[in-house]
C-alpha positions as a printed NumPy array, in Angstrom:
array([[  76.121,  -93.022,  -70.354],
       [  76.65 ,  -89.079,  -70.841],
       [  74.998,  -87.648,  -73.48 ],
       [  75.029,  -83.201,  -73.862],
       [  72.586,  -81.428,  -75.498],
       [  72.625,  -77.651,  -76.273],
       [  70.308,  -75.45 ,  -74.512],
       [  67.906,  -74.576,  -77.226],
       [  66.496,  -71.715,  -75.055],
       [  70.437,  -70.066,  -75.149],
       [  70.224,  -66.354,  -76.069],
       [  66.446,  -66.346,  -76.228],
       [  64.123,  -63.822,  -74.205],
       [  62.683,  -67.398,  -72.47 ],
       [  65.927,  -68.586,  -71.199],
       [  66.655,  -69.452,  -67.736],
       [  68.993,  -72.085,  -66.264],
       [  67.067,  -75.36 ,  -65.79 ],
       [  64.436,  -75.188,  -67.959],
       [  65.949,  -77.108,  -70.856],
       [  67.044,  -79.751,  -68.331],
       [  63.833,  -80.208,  -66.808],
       [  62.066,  -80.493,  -70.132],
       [  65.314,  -82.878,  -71.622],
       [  64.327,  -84.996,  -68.776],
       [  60.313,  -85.089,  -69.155],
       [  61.04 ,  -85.89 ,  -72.54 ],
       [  63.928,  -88.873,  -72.048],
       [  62.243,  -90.589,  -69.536],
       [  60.309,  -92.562,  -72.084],
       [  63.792,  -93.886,  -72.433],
       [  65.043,  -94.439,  -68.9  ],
       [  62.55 ,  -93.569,  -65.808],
       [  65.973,  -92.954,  -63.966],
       [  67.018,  -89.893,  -66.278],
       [  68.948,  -86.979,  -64.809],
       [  70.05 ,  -83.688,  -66.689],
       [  72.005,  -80.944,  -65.128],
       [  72.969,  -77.489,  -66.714],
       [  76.598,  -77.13 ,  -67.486],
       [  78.96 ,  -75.292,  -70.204],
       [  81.816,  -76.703,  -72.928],
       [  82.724,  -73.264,  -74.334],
       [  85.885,  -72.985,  -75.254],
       [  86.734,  -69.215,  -74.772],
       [  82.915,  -68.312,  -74.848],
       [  79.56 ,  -69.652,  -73.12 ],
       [  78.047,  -72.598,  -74.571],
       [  75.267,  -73.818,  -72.271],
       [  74.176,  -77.316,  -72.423],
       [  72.347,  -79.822,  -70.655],
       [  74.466,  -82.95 ,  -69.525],
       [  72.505,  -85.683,  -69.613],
       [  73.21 ,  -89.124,  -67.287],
       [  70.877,  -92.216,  -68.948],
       [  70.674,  -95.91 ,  -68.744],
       [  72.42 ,  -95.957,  -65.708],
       [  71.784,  -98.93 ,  -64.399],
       [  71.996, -102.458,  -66.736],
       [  75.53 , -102.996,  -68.496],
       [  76.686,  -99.698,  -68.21 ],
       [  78.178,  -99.522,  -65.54 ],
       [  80.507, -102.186,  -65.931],
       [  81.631, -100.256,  -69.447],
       [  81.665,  -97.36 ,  -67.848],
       [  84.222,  -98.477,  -64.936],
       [  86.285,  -99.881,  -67.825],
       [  86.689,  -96.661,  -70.016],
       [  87.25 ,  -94.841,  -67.019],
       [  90.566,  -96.617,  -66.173],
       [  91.229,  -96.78 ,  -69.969],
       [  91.22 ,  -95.391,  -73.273],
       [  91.473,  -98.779,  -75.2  ],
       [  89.319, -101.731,  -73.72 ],
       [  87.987, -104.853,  -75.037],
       [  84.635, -105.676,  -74.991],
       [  84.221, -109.265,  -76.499],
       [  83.219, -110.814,  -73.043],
       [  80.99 , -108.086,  -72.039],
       [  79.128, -108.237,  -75.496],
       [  78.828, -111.366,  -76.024],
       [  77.285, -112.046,  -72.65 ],
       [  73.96 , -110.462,  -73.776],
       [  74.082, -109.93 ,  -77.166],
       [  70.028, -109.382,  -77.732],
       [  70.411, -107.04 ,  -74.813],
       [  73.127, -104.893,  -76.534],
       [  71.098, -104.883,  -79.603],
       [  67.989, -104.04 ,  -78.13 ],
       [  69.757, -101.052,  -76.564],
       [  71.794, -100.27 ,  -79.705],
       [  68.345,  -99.559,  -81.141],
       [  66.942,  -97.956,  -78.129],
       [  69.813,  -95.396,  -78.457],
       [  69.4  ,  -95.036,  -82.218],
       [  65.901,  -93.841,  -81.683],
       [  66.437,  -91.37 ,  -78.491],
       [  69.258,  -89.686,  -81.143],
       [  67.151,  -89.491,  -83.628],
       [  64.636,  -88.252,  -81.536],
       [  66.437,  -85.449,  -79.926],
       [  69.879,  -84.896,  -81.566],
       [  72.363,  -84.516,  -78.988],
       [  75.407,  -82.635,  -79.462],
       [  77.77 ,  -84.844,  -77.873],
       [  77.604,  -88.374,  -77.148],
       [  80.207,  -90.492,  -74.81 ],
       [  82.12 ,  -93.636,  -76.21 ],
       [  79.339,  -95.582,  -74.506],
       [  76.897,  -93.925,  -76.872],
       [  79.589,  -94.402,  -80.186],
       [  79.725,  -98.204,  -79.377],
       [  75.782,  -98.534,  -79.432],
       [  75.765,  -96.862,  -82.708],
       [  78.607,  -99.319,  -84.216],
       [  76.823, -102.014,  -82.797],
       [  73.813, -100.787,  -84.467],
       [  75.084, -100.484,  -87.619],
       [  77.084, -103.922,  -87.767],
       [  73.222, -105.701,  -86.917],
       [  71.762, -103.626,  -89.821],
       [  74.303, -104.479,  -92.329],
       [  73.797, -108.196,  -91.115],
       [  77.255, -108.715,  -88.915],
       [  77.245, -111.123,  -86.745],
       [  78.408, -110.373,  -83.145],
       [  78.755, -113.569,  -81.034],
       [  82.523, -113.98 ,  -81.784],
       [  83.041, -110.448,  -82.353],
       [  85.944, -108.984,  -80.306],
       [  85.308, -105.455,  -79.973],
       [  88.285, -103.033,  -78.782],
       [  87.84 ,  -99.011,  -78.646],
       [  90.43 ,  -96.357,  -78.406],
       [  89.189,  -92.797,  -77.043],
       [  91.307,  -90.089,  -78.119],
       [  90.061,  -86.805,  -76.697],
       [  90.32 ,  -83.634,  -78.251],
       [  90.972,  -79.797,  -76.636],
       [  89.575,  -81.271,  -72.837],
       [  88.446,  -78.369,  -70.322],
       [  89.537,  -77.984,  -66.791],
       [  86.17 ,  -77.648,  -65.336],
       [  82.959,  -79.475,  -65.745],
       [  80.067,  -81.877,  -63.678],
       [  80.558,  -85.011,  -65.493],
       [  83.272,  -86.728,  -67.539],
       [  81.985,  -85.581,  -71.092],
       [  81.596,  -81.935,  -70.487],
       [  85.112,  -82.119,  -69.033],
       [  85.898,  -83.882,  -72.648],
       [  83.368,  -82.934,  -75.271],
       [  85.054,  -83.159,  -78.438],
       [  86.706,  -86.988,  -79.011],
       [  86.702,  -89.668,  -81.577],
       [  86.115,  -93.118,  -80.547],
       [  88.085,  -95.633,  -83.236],
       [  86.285,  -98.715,  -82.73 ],
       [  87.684, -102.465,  -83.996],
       [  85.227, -104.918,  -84.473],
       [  87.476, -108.053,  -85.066],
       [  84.505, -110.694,  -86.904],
       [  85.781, -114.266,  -88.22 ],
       [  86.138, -113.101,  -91.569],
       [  86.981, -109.45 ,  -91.445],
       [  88.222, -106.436,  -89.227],
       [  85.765, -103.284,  -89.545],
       [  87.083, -100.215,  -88.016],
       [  84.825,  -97.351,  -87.448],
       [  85.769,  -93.841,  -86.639],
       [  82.872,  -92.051,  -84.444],
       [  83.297,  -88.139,  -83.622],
       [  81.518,  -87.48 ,  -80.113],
       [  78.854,  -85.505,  -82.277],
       [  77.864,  -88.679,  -83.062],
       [  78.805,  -88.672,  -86.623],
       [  80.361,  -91.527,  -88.508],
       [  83.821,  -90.588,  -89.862],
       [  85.192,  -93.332,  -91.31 ],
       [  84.733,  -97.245,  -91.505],
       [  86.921,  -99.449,  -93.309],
       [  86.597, -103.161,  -93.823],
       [  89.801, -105.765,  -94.007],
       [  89.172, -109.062,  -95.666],
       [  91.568, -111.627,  -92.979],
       [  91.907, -114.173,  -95.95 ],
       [  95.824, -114.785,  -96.17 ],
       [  94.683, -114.075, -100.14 ],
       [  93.48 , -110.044,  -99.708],
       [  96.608, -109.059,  -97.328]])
C-alpha cells in the first residue's frame, strides 16, 4: 500500500529533504516494522514535496496490489472472504494510522480498508460480500517513484454487492468519503 504525506517542514527555515521521511517512518513503524518513506513531489505546475510512503507490504497486499496493477476494476470476493477477521483487523489498523497522521493521499488499497471499515461499523456483513472497485485517475504526472505519486488525485467507486443490498461508495484518494448509496435488491424497491 502507498500512502503520501505532505512534507510538513515545506517552506520552513528547518526544511531539508529527508527529514520528514525519516521521522514519517520512526513514527509508522508502530504500524508496520517494514515501513519505508522516500521524498518525492505531485505538483502540478509548482513544487509540492511529500513523503511517499510504502506500508504493510507483506500479508494480503500484495496479491491486491498485483491485481489493481493489471486493472482498474477487480473483484475481490475470494480474496476477502478468505480472511475476513484479517481484513477487518487491518481495516481498523488503517483507520487508526489515518487518524493518527492524516495523509494526503491514500491508494485504492487504502480506500477499500476504509469501506471495509465502515460496512463492519454499520454492522454489514462481509462473508458473501462480492466486492468490485473501479479506479478512475485524475490529472496523472509523467514522473514519480511509486505508482501513487505518478497518480495522486483518483476516486475509487467501490461495489459492495451484500445478499440484500448493493452499497456503492465513492472514495477520493484524500481519503474522503464522497458518496455512498444503498440499493434495496428486493424485486419490490426496483
Amino acid at each position: 500500500m502507498e500512502i503520501l504525506f505532505s512534507d510538513k517542514y515545506y517552506d520552513s527555515d528547518s526544511y531539508s529533504v529527508g527529514k520528514y521521511a525519516q521521522e514519517l517512518s520512526q513514527v509508522l513503524r508502530d504500524f508496520d516494522a517494514d515501513v519505508v518513506a522516500r521524498d518525492t513531489d505531485i505538483g502540478h505546475g509548482a513544487d509540492w514535496p511529500v513523503v511517499l510512503v510504502e506500508i504493510f507490504k507483506g500479508s494480503e497486499w500484495s496479491k491486491l496490489a498485483t491485481l489493481v496493477g493489471f486493472s482498474g476494476i477487480f473483484l475481490l470476493g475470494d480474496l476477502i472472504n478468505k480472511n475476513i477477521e484479517g481484513w477487518i483487523a487491518l481495516a481498523s489498523k488503517f483507520k487508526a494510522l489515518v487518524e493518527k497522521v492524516m495523509p494526503a493521499r491514500i491508494d485504492e488499497s487504502g480506500a477499500l480498508l476504509i469501506v471495509i471499515d465502515e460496512l463492519v461499523t454499520s454492522g454489514v456483513k462481509l462473508e458473501n460480500a462480492k466486492i468490485s472497485m473501479q479506479v478512475l485517475p485524475f490529472a496523472p504526472l509523467q514522473y514519480g517513484i511509486g505508482t501513487l505519486d505518478k497518480s495522486p488525485n483518483s476516486l475509487y467507486v467501490i461495489t459492495v454487492d451484500c445478499d440484500d443490498n448493493v452499497i456503492i461508495y465513492g472514495i477520493k484518494s484524500d481519503s474522503k468519503l464522497e458518496f455512498r448509496h444503498s440499493f434495496s435488491k428486493g424485486w419490490i424497491d426496483f
